[in-house]
C-alpha positions as CSV (number, residue, x, y, z in Angstrom):
1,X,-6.5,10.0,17.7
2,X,-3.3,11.3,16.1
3,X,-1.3,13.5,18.8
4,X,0.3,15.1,15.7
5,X,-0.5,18.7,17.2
6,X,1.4,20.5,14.2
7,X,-1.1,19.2,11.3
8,X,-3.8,20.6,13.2
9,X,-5.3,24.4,13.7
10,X,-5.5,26.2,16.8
11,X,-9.3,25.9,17.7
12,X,-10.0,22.8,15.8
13,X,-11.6,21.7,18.8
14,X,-14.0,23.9,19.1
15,X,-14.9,24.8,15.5
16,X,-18.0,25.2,14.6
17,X,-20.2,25.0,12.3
18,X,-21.5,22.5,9.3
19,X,-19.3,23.4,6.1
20,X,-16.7,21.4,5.1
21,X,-14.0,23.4,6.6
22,X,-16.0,23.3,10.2
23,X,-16.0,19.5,9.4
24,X,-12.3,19.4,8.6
25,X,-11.3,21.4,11.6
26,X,-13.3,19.4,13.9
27,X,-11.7,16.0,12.4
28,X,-8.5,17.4,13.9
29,X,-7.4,18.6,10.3
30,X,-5.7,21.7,8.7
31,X,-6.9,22.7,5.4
32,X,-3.5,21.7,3.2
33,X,-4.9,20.9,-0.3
34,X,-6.0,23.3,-2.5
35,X,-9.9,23.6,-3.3
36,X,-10.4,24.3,-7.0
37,X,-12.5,21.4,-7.9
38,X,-16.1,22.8,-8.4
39,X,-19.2,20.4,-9.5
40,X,-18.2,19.3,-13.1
41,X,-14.9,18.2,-12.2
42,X,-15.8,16.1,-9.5
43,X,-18.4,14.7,-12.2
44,X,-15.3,14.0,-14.2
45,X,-13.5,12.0,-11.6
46,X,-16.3,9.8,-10.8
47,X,-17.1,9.4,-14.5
48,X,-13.7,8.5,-16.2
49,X,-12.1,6.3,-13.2
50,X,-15.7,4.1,-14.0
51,X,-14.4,4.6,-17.9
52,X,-17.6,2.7,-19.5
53,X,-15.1,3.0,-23.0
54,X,-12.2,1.3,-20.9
55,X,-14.6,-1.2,-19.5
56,X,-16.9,-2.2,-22.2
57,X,-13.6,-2.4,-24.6
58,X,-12.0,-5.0,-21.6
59,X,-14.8,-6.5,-20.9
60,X,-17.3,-7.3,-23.8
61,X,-15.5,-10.9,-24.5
62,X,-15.6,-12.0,-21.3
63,X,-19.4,-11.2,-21.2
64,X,-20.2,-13.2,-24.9
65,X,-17.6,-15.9,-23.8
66,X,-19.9,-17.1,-21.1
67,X,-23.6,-15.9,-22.0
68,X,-23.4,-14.8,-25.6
69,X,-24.6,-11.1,-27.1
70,X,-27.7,-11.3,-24.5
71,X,-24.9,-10.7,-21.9
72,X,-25.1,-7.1,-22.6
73,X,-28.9,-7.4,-20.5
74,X,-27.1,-8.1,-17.1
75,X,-25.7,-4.6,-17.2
76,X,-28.7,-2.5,-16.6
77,X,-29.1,-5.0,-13.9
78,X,-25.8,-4.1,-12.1
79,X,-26.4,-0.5,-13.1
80,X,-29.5,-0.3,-10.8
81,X,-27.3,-2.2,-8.2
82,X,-24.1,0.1,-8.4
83,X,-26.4,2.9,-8.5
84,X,-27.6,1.7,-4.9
85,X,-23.7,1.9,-3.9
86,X,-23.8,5.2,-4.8
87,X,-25.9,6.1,-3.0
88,X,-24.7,5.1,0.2
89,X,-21.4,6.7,-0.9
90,X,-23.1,10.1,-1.9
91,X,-24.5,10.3,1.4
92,X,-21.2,9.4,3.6
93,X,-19.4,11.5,1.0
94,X,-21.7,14.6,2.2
95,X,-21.7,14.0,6.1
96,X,-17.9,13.1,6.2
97,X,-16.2,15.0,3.3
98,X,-12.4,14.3,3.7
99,X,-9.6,12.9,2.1
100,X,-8.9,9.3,2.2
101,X,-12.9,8.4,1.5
102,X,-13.3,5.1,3.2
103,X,-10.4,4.9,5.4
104,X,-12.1,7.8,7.0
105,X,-15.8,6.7,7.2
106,X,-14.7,3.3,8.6
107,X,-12.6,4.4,11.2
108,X,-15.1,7.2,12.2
109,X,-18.4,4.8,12.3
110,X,-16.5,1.9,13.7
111,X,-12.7,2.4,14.8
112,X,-9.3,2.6,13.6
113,X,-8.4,-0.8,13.6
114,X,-11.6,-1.3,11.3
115,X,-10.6,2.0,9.2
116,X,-7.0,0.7,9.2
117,X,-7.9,-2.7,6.7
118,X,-10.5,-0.7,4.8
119,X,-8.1,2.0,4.1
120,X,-5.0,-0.6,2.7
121,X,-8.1,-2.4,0.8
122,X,-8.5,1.4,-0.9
123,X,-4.6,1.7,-1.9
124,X,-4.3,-2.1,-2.9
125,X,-7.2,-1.6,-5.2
126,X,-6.0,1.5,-6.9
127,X,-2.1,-0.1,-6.9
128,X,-3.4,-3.3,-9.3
129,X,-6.0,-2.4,-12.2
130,X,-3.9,0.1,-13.8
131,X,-0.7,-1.4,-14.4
132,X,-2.8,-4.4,-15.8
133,X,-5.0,-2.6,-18.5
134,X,-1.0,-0.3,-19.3
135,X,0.6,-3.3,-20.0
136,X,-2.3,-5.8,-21.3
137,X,-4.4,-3.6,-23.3
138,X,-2.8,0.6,-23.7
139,X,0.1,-0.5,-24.3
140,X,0.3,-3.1,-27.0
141,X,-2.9,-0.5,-28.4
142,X,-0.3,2.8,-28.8
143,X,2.2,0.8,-30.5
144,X,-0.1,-0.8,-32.5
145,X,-1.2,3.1,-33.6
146,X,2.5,3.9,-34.5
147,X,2.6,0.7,-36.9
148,X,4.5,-1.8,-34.4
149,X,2.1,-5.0,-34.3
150,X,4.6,-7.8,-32.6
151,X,6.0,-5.9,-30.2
152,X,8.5,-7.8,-27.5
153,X,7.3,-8.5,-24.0
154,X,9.9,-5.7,-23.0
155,X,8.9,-3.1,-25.3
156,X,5.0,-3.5,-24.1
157,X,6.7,-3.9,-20.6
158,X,8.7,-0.1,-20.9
159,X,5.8,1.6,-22.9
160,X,3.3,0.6,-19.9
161,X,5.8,2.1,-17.4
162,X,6.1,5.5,-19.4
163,X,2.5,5.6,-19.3
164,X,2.2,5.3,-15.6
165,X,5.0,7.8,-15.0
166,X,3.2,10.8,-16.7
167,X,-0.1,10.8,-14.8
168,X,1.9,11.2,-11.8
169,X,3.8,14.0,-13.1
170,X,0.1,15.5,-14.0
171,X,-0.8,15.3,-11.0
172,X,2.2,17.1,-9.3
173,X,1.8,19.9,-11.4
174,X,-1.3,20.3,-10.1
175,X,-4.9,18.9,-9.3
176,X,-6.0,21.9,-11.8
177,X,-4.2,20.1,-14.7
178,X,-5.1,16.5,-13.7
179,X,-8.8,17.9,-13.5
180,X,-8.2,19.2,-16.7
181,X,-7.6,15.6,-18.4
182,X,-10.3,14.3,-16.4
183,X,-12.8,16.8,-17.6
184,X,-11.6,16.2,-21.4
185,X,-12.1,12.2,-20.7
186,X,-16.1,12.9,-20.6
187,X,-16.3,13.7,-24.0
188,X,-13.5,10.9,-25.2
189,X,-15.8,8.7,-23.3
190,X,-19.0,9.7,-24.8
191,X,-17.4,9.7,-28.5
192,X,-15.0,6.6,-27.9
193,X,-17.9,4.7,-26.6
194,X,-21.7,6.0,-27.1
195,X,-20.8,8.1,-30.7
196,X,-18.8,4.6,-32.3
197,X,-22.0,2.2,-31.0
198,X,-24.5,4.4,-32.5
199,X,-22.4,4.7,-35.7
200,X,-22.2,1.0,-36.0
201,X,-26.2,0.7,-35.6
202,X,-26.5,3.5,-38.0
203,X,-24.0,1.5,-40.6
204,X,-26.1,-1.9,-39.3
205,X,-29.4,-0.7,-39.7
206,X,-28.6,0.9,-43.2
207,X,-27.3,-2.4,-43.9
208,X,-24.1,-0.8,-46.0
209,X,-22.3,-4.4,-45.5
210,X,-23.9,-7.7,-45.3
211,X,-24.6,-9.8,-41.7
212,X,-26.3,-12.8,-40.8
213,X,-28.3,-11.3,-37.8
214,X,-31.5,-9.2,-37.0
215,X,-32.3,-7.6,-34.2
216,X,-32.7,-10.8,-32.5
217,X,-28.7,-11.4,-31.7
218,X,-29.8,-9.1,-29.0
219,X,-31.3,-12.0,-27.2
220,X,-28.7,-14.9,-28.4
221,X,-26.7,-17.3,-25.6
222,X,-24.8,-18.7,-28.2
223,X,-21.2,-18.7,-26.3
224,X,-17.8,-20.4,-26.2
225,X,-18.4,-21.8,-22.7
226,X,-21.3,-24.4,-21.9
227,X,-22.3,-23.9,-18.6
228,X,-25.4,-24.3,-16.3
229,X,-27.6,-21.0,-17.3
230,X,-27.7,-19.5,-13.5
231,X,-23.4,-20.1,-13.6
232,X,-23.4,-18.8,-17.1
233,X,-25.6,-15.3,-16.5
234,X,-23.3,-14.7,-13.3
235,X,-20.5,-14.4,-14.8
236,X,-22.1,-12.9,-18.0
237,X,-23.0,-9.9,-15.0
238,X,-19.3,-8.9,-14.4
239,X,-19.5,-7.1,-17.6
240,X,-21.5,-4.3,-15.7
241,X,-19.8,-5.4,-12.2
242,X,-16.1,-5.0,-13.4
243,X,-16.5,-1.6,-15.2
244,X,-19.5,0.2,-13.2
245,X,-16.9,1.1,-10.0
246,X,-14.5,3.4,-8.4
247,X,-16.9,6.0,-9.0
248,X,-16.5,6.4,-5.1
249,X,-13.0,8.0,-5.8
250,X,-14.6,11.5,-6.5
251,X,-15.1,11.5,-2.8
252,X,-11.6,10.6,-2.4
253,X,-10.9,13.9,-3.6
254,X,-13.4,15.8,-1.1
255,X,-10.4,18.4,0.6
256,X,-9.7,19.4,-3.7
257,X,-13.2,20.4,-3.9
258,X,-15.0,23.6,-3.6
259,X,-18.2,22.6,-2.0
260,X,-17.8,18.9,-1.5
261,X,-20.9,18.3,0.5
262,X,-23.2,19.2,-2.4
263,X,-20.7,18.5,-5.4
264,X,-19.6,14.8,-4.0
265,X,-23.1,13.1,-3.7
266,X,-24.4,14.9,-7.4
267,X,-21.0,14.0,-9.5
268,X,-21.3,10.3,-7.9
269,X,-25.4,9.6,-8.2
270,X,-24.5,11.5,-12.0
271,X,-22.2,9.6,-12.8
272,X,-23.0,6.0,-11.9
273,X,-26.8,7.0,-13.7
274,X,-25.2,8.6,-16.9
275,X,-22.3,6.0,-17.4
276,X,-25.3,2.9,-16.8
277,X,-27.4,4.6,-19.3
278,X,-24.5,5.6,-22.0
279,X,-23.1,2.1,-21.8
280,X,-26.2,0.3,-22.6
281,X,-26.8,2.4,-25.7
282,X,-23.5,1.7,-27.1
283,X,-23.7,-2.7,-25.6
284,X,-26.8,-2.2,-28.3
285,X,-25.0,-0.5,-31.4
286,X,-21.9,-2.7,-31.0
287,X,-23.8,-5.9,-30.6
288,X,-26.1,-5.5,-33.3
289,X,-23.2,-4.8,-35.6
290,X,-21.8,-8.4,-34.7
291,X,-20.7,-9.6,-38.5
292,X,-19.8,-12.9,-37.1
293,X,-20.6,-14.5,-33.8
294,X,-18.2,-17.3,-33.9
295,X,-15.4,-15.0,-35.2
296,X,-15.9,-11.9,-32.9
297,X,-15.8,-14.5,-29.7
298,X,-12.9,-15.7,-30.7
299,X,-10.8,-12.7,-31.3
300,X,-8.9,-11.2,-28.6
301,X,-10.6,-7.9,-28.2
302,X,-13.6,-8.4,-29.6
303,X,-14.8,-4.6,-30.3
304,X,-12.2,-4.3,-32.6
305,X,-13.2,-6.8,-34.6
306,X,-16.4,-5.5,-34.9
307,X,-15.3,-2.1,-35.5
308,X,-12.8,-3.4,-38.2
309,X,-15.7,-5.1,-40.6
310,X,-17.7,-2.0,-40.7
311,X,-15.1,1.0,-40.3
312,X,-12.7,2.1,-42.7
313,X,-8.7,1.7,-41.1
314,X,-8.5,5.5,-40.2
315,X,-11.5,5.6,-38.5
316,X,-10.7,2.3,-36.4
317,X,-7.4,4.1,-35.5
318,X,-8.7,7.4,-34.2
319,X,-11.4,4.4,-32.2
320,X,-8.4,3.0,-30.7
321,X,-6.8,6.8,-29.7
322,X,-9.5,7.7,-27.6
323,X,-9.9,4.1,-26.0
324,X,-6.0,4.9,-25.3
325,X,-6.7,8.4,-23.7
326,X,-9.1,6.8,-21.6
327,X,-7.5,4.1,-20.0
328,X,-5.2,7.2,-19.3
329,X,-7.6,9.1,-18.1
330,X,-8.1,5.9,-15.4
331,X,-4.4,6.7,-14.3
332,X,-4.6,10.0,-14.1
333,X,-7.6,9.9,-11.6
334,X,-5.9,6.8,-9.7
335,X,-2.8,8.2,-9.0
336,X,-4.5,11.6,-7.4
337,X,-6.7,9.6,-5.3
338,X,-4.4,6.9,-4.6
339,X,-2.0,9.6,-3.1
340,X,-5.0,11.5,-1.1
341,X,-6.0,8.1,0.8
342,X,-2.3,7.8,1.4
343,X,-1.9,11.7,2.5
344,X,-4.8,10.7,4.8
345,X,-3.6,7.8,6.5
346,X,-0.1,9.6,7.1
347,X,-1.4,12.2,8.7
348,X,-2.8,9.9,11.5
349,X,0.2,7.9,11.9
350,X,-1.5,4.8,9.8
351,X,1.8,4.0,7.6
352,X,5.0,3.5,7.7
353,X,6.9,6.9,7.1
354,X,3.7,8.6,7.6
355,X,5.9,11.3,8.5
356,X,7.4,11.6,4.6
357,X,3.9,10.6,3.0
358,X,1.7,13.4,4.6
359,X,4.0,16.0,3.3
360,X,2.1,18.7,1.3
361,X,4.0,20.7,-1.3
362,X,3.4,24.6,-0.1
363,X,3.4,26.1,-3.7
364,X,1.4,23.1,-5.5
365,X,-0.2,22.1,-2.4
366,X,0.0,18.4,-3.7
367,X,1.1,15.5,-1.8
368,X,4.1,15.3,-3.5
369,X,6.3,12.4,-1.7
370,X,2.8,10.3,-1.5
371,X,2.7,10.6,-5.5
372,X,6.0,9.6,-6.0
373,X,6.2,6.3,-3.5
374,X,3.0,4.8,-4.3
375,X,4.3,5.3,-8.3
376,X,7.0,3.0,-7.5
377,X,4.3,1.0,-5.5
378,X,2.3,0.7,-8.4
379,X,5.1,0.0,-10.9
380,X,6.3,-2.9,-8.6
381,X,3.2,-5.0,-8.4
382,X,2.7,-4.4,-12.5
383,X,6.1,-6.0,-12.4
384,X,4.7,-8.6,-10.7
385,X,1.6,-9.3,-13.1
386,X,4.4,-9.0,-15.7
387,X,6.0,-12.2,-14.4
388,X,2.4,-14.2,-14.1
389,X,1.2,-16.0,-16.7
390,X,-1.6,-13.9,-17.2
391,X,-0.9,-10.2,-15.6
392,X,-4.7,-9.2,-17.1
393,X,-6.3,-12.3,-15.3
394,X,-4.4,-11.6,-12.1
395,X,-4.8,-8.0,-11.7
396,X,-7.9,-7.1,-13.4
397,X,-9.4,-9.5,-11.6
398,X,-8.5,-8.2,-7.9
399,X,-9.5,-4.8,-9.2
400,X,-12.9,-6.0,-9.7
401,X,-13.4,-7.4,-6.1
402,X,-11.5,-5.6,-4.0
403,X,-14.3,-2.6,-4.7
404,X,-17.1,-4.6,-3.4
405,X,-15.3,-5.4,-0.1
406,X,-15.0,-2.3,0.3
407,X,-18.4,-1.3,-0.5
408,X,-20.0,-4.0,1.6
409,X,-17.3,-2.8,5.0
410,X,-18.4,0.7,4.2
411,X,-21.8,0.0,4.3
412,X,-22.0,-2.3,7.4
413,X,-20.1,1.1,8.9
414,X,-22.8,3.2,8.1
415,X,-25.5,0.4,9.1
416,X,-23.5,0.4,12.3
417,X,-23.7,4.4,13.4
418,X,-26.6,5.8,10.6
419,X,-28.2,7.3,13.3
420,X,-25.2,9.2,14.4
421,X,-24.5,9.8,10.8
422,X,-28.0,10.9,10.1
423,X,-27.5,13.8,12.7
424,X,-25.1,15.3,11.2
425,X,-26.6,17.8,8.1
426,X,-25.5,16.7,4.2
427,X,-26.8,18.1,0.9
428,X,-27.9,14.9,0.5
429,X,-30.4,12.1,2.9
430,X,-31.9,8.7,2.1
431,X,-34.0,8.9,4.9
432,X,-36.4,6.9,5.3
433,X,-35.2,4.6,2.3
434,X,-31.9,4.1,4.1
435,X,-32.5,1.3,5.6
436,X,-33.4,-0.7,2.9
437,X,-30.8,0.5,0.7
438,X,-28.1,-0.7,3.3
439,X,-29.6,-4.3,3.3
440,X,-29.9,-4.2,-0.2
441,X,-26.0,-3.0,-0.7
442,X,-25.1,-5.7,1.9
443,X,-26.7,-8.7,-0.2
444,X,-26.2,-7.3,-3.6
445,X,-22.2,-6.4,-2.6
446,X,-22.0,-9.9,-0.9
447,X,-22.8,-11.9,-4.1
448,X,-20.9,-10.1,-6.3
449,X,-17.6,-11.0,-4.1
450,X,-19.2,-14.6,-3.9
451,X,-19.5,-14.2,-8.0
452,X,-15.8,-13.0,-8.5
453,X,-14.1,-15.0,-5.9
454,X,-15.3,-18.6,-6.6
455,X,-15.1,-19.4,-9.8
456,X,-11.9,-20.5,-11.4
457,X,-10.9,-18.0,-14.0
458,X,-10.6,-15.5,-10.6
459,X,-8.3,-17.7,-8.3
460,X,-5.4,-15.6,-9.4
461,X,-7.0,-12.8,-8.3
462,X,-7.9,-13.9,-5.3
463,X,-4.0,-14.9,-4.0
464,X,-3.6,-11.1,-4.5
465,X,-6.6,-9.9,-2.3
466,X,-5.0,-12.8,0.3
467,X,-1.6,-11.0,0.0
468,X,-2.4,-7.8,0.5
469,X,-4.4,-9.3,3.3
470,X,-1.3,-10.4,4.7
471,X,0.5,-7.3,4.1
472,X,-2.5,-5.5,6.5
473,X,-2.2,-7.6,9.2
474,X,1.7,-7.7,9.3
475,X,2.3,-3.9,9.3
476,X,-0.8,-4.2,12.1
477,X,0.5,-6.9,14.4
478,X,4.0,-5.4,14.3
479,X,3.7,-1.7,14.8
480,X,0.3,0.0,14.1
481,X,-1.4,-2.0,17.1
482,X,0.9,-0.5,19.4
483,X,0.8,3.2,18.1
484,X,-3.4,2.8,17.9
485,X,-2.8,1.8,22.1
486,X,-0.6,4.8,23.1
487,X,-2.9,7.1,20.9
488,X,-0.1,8.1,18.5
489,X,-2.1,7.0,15.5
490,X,-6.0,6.9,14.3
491,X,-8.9,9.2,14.5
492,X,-11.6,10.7,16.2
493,X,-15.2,9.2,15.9
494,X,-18.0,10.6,13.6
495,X,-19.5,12.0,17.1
496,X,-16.4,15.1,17.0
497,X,-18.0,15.7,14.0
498,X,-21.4,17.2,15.7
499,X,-21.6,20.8,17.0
């Protein structure tokens, strides 16, 4: 455990009691961040950082490139999986509510060594996906709204930076105003996504312009790619599996919340439900709107095109804003929970300059210096997709599998102590259908890695999970071995956390 006496309370050691503050002071913690997140706004976080508008909008081509319009069945499919994730998270998130989510739960259930990679797994994951979708979607979008449609590579390049300055700034300001944007990206969500696909069935079904297809495009393969069918409907699946994650990141933000225990496991198992459910309404309304197969596969963001044959201009703009104000929405989450595992680690001596990185603003009670480095972390590996040939490809990708190894490490954590876990009280038990939920996340987790690491069109990605799997292993062999030996660094186990 950390021997960092001052970042603890007098009495931690024997605190009592089941709340999240017992929990905290028996964790060897002193309450720093400020609790003002109540049940709605950890909804919010979980709900946005999945951003079904963001994801769909991403995604849709890559889905009708491999399996056609009848890609949009494998979703409910991963829904019901990811939904299983969640609940293993919602239950760890209400036995173990503190920041730094699975860096915490890892090191508890199994050690520090273990919580160590887990935790740089977290903070690689949330330091790739955004400066992708800034600088390969949001970016060319905006200045495509102010009338600038052949933009240079360094105008998208400076545009994509500004917008990954000003969630940071948010969220030093406060969590209160960074909750705010959060809890206004539900309803962008619902209208930029749900509300445009059921005006385009509405528009469709009224036939008001002509189309070639019935209802039964719905069911189509017709695709760009020609590939065996059991290839073909895997890949068609990362629709759901690259847009139906990070939901786990409301936990993230447990020591921000009010009454974590109960709020984390409802806002996750809410969201993961709602966003499954609201996505697969609007997959319907956009697909069925299709006025060309052959053209809409071909175009490079495919919901556009869609949206552009049946929507007048202005409307197709104010589309594009709120599909903008989500993806922002994705920062604005990221950066608070990226700097919250990062506050976590610090204060048990996991990173370099842990010292710096655990400080805690005493008027904003945000982790100010944590913010501010891992911005510059961020920037520098979107400078790095910059240089690649395809920063989306490379990126993206890594975004989409580094969750599931962390999912399927978390889990084999809980499988490892769940009947520790299980004595310790929650708002919220599996019980007996624990056990075959963790064998079910194992598998299901497992092939989706399998699904995202193989294939070629993901080999980019994979050379940055191998990196940052480099990067772990350095920092470990060279210094954090050594502080885990003399007990400078790492943490109690989840048995402190019992009365």
């Amino acid at each position: 455990m950390s021997t960092d006496e001052s970042a603890r309370p007098a009495g931690a050691a024997v605190a009592t009691g089941n709340g999240a503050e017992a929990i905290l002071a028996k964790a060897g913690y002193k309450p720093e961040l400020r609790r003002s997140l109540r049940f709605f706004s950890m909804f919010a976080i979980a709900f946005s950082i999945i951003s079904i508008t963001t994801g769909i909008f991403l995604n849709y081509g890559f889905g009708l490139s491999y399996w056609g319009p009848a890609a949009i069945w494998t979703w409910p499919i991963v829904g019901v999986g990811n939904l299983m994730i969640a609940l293993v998270v919602a239950e760890l998130g209400t036995r173990i509510p503190l920041a730094g989510y699975a860096y915490q739960w890892s090191a508890r259930l199994v050690n520090s060594t273990y919580g160590w990679f887990v935790g740089f797994a977290g903070l690689l994951y949330m330091s790739v996906g955004g400066g992708a979708i800034m600088l390969g979607v949001a970016s060319p979008l905006l200045l495509s709204e102010f009338g600038v449609n052949a933009p240079s590579a360094r105008l998208v390049f400076g545009v994509a930076i500004i917008l990954m300055v000003l969630p940071v700034i948010i969220n030093i300001i406060s969590i209160q105003v960074a909750a705010r944007v959060n809890n206004l990206a539900v309803f962008t969500e619902i209208i930029g996504t749900v509300v445009f696909g059921v005006l385009l069935f509405i528009l469709w079904a009224a036939k008001t312009k002509p189309t070639p297809y019935g209802a039964g495009i719905l069911t189509s393969t017709t695709s760009v790619y020609h590939n065996p069918t059991i290839y073909a409907f895997a890949l068609a699946g990362l629709l759901g599996a690259f847009t139906l994650v990070g939901f786990e990141l409301a936990a993230d933000m447990s020591e921000d919340a009010v009454n974590p225990r109960k709020s984390v496991p409802r806002g996750v198992i809410v969201a993961v439900a709602g966003s499954a459910v609201l996505g697969m309404i609007a997959l319907i309304g956009f697909t069925v709107a299709i006025p060309s197969l052959k053209t809409v596969e071909a175009a490079p963001l495919p919901l556009l095109a869609i949206a552009g044959y049946w929507l007048p201009g202005w409307l197709v703009k104010v589309f594009i804003a709120f599909v903008i104000f989500s993806m922002f929405a994705i920062l604005v989450v990221g950066a608070g929970a990226q700097a919250r595992l990062a506050y976590s680690m610090s204060r048990d001596n996991m990173l370099p300059f842990s010292t710096q990185l655990r400080k805690v603003n005493a008027s904003t009670q945000t982790p100010i210096v944590a913010l501010l480095v891992f911005a510059v972390v961020d920037i520098g590996v979107t400078w790095y997709g910059y240089l690649q040939a395809s920063a989306f490809a490379t990126l993206v990708g890594a975004t989409a599998i580094i969750p599931y190894i962390i999912y399927f490490l978390i889990t084999a954590g809980y499988a490892y102590k769940r009947r520790t876990l299980d004595s310790i009280p929650g708002a919220f038990s599996l019980g007996r259908w624990a056990w075959p939920v963790i064998i079910f996340v194992l598998l299901y987790s497992a092939l989706i890695i399998f699904v995202l690491s193989v294939p070629g069109p993901f080999h980019a990605a994979d050379k940055v999970v191998a990196y940052g799997a480099g990067l772990a292993l350095l920092w470990y062999v060279a210094a954090l071995f050594w502080r885990l030996r003399r007990g400078t660094a790492g943490v109690k186990p989840v048995e402190e956390l019992l009365d």
